[in-house]
C-alpha positions, -999 to +999 in steps of 0.1 A: +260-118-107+252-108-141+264-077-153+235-054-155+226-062-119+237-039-093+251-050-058+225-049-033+239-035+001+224-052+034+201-022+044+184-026+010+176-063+015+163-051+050+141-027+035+126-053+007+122-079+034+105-054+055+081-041+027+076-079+015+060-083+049+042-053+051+028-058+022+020-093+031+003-087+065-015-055+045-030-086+017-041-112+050-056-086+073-076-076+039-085-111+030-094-120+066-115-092+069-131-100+037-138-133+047-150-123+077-179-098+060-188-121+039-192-156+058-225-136+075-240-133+037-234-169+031-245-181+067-279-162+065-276-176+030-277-211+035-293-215+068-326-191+067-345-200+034-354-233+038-361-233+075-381-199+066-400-214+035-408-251+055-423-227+089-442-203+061-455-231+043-459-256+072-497-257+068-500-268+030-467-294+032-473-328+024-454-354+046-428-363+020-419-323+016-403-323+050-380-346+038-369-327+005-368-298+026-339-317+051-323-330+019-318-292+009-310-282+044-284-306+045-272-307+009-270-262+014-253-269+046-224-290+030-214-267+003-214-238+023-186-257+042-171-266+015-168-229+004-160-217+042-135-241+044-120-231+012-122-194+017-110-197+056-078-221+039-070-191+022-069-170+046-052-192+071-023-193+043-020-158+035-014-148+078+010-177+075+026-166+050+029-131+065+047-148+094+068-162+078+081-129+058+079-112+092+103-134+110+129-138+076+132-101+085+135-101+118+165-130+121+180-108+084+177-079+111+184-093+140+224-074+153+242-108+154+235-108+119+251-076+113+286-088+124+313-092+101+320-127+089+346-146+112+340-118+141+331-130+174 
């Protein structure tokens, strides 16, 4: 241990596990519910104008429009999931990552870890 480093005691490496997870859980509830606003944005997004603009416009569309228009659809519908899928990723490894800082301090917590060493 180097010299300007003070010995830690077991009740303070509680208390950092337990805020490392707090804090944790605190940044994947926010990013989850951030994720959640938004995907509604990029669903309407991606999915309304071009259905919108080819029933608006149905009248004066020549034949071979239709099929830009499902080119579009489908090319708007792939990168949205490539984004959602990115964006959800993130999410998904931010809870698990709160997990995992929530059970390191409940087995650090847990009372058989509080015995002495060699006590049974």
């Amino acid at each position: 241990m180097p010299a300007t480093q003070t010995p830690t005691t077991g009740a303070e490496d509680l208390d950092a596990l337990q805020r490392r997870a707090a804090e944790l859980a605190a940044k994947a509830k926010a990013l989850t519910d951030a994720y959640q606003r938004s995907t509604w944005y990029r669903f309407t997004a991606v999915f309304f104008p071009v259905p919108f603009v080819v029933v608006l416009l149905r009248l004066d569309l020549e034949n071979w429009h239709y099929y830009i228009a499902g080119a579009a659809y489908l090319g708007f519908s792939a990168l949205l999931y490539s984004f959602d899928t990115r964006a959800s990723d993130r999410c998904d490894e931010a809870v698990r990552a709160a997990g995992r800082a929530r059970q390191a301090y409940e087995l650090a917590s847990h009372p058989s870890r509080r015995l002495a060493p060699g006590a049974r």
